[in-house]
NUPAFI-791750 format. One record per residue: residue in three letters; residue number from 1; x, y, z of N, C-alpha, C in turn. Coordinates in Angstrom, 1 decimal. Atoms other than C-alpha are relative to their C-alpha. Example, Ala and Ser with C-alpha at 12.3 -4.5 7.8 and 13.67 -1.06 7.14 Angstrom:
% NUPAFI-791750
+------+------+--------+--------+--------+--------+--------+--------+--------+--------+--------+
: zase : fiza :     nx :     ny :     nz :    cax :    cay :    caz :     cx :     cy :     cz :
+------+------+--------+--------+--------+--------+--------+--------+--------+--------+--------+
:  ALA :    1 :    0.9 :   -1.2 :    0.0 :   12.3 :   -4.5 :    7.8 :    0.9 :    1.2 :    0.0 :
:  SER :    2 :   -0.9 :   -1.1 :    0.0 :   13.7 :   -1.1 :    7.1 :   -0.8 :    1.1 :    0.8 :
+------+------+--------+--------+--------+--------+--------+--------+--------+--------+--------+
% end
This chain:
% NUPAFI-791750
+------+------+--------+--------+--------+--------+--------+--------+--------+--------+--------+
: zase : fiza :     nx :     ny :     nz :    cax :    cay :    caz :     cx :     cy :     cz :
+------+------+--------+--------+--------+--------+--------+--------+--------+--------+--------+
:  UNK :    1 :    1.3 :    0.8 :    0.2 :   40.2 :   22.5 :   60.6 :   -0.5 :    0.4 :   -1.4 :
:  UNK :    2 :    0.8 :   -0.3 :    1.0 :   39.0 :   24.5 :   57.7 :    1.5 :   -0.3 :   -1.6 :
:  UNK :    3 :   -0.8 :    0.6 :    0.5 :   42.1 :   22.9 :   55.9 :    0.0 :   -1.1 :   -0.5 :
:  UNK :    4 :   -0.1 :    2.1 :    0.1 :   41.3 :   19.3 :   56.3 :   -1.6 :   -0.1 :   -0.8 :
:  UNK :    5 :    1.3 :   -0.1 :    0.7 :   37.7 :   20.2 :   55.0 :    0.4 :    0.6 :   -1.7 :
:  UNK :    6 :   -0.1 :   -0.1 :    1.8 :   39.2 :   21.7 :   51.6 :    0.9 :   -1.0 :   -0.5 :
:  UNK :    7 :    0.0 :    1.3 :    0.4 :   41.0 :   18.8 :   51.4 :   -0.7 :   -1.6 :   -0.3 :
:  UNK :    8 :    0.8 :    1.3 :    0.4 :   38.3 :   16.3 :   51.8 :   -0.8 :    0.3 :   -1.0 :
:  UNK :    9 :    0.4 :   -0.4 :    1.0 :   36.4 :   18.2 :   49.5 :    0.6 :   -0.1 :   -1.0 :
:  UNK :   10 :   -0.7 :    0.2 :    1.7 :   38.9 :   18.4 :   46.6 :    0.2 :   -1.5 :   -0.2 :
:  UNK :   11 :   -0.4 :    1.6 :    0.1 :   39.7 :   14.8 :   47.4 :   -1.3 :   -0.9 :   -1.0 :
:  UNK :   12 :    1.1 :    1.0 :    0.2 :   35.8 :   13.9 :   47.1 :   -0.6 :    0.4 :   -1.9 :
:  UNK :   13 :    0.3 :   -0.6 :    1.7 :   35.6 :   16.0 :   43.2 :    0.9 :   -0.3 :   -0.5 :
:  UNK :   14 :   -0.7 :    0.9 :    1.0 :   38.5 :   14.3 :   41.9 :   -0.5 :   -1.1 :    0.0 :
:  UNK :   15 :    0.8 :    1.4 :    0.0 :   37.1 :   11.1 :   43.2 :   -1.0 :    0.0 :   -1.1 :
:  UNK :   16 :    0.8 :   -0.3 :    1.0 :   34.3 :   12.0 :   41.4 :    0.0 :   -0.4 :   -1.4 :
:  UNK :   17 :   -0.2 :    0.3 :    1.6 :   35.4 :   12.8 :   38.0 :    1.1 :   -1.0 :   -0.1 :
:  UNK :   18 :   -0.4 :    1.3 :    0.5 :   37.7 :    9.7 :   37.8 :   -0.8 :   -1.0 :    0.3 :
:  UNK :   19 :    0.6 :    1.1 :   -0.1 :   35.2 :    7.7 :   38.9 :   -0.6 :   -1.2 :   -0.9 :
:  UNK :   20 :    0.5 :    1.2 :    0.5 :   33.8 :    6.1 :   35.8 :    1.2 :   -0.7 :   -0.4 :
:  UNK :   21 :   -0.9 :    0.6 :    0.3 :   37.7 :    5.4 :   35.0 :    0.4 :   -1.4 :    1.1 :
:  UNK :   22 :   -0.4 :    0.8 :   -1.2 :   38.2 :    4.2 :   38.6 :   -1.0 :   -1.5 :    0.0 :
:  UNK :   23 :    0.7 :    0.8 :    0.2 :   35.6 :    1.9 :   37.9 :   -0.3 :   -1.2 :   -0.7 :
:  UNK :   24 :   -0.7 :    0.9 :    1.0 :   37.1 :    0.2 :   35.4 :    0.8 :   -0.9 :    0.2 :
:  UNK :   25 :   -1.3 :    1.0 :   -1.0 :   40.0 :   -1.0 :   37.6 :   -0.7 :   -0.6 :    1.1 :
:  UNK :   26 :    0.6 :    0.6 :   -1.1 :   37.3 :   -2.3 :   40.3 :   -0.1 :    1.0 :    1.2 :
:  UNK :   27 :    0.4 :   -0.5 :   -1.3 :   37.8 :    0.7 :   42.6 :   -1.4 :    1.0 :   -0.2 :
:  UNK :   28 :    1.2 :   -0.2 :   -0.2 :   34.2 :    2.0 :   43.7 :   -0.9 :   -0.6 :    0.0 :
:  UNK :   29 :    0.8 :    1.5 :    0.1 :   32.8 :   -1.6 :   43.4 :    0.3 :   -0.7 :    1.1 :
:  UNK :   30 :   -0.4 :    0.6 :   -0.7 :   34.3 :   -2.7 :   46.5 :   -1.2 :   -0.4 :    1.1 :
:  UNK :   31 :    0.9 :    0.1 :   -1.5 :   32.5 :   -4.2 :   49.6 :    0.2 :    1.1 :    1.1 :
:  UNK :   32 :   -0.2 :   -1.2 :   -1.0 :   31.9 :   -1.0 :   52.1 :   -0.4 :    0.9 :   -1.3 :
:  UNK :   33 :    0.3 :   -1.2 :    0.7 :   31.0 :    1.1 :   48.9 :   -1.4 :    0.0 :    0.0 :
:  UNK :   34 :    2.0 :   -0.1 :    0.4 :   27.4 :    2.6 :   48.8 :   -0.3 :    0.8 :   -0.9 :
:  UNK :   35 :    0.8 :   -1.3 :    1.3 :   25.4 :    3.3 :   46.0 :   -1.3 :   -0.5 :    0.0 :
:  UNK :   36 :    1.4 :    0.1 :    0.0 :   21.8 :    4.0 :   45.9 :   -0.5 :    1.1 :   -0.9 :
:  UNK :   37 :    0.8 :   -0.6 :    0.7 :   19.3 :    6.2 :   44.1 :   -0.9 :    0.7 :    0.8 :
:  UNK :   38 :    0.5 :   -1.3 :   -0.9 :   18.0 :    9.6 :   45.5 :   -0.4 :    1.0 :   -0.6 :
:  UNK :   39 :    0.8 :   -1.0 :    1.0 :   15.6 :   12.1 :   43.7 :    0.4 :   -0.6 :   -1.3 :
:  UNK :   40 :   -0.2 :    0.0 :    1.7 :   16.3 :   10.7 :   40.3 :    1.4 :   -0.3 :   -0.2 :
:  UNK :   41 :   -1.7 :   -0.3 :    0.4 :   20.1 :   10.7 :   40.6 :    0.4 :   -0.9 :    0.6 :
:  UNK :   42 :   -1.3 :    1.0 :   -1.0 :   22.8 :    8.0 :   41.4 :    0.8 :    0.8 :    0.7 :
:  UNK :   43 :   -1.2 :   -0.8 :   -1.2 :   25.0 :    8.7 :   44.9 :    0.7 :   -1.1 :    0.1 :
:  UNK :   44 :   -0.7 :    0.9 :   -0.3 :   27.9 :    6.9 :   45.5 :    0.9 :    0.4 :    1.6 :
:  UNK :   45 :   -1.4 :   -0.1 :   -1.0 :   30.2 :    6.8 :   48.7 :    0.5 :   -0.6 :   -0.1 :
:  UNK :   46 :   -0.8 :    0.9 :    0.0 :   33.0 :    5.0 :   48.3 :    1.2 :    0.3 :    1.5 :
:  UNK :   47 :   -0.9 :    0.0 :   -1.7 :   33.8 :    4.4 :   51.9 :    1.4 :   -0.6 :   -0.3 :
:  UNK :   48 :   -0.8 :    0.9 :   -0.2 :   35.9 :    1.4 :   51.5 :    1.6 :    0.3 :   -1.7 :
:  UNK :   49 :   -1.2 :   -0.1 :    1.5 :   37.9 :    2.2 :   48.1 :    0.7 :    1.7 :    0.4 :
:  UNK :   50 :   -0.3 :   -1.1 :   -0.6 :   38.4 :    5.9 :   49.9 :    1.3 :   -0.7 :    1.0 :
:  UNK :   51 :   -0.8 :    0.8 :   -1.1 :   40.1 :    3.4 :   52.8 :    1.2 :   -0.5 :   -1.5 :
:  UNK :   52 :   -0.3 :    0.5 :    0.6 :   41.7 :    1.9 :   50.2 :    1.5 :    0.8 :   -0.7 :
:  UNK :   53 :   -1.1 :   -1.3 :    0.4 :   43.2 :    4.7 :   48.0 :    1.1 :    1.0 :    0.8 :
:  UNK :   54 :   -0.9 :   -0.3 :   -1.2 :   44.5 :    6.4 :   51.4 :    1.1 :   -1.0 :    0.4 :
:  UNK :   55 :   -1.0 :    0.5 :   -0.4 :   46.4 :    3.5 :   52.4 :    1.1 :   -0.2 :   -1.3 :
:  UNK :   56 :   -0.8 :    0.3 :    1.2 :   48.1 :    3.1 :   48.8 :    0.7 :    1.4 :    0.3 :
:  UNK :   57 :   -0.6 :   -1.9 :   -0.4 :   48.8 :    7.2 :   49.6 :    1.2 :    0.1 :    0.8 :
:  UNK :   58 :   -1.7 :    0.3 :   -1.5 :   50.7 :    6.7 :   52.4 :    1.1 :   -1.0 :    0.0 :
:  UNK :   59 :   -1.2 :    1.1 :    0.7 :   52.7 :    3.3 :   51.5 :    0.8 :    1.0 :   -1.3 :
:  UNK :   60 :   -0.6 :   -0.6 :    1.3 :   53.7 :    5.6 :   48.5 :    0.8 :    1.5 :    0.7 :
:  UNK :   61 :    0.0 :   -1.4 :   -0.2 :   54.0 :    8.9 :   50.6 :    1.6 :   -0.6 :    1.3 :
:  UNK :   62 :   -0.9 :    0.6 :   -0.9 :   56.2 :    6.4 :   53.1 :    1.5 :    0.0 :   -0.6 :
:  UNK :   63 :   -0.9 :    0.5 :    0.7 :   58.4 :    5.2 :   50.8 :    1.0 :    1.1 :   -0.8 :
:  UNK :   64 :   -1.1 :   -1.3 :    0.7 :   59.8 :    8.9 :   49.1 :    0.0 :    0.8 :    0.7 :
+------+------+--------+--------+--------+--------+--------+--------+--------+--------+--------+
% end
């Protein structure tokens, strides 16, 4: 368990800092992503570009 949690965490700090790249290509703009404004600061989830990036993971992870 405490495995799958330092992987969602590293997952969710790379996300992160690629993000304003990723954003360039359309992912984090998708329908299912939420972004709002919370004390002063932008938050993003990117539910659906998370869905997204996973399935490209595994088609790729499938394939070698």
């Amino acid at each position: 368990m405490l495995r799958w949690m330092i992987v969602v965490v590293l997952a969710l700090v790379v996300f992160q800092a690629l993000g304003p790249w990723l954003r360039r290509l359309g992912i984090g703009r998708l329908p299912g992503d939420l972004n709002f404004r919370l004390g002063g600061r932008d938050w993003s989830l990117p539910i659906a570009s998370t869905l997204l990036l996973s399935f490209l993971a595994m088609l790729i992870g499938e394939l070698v």
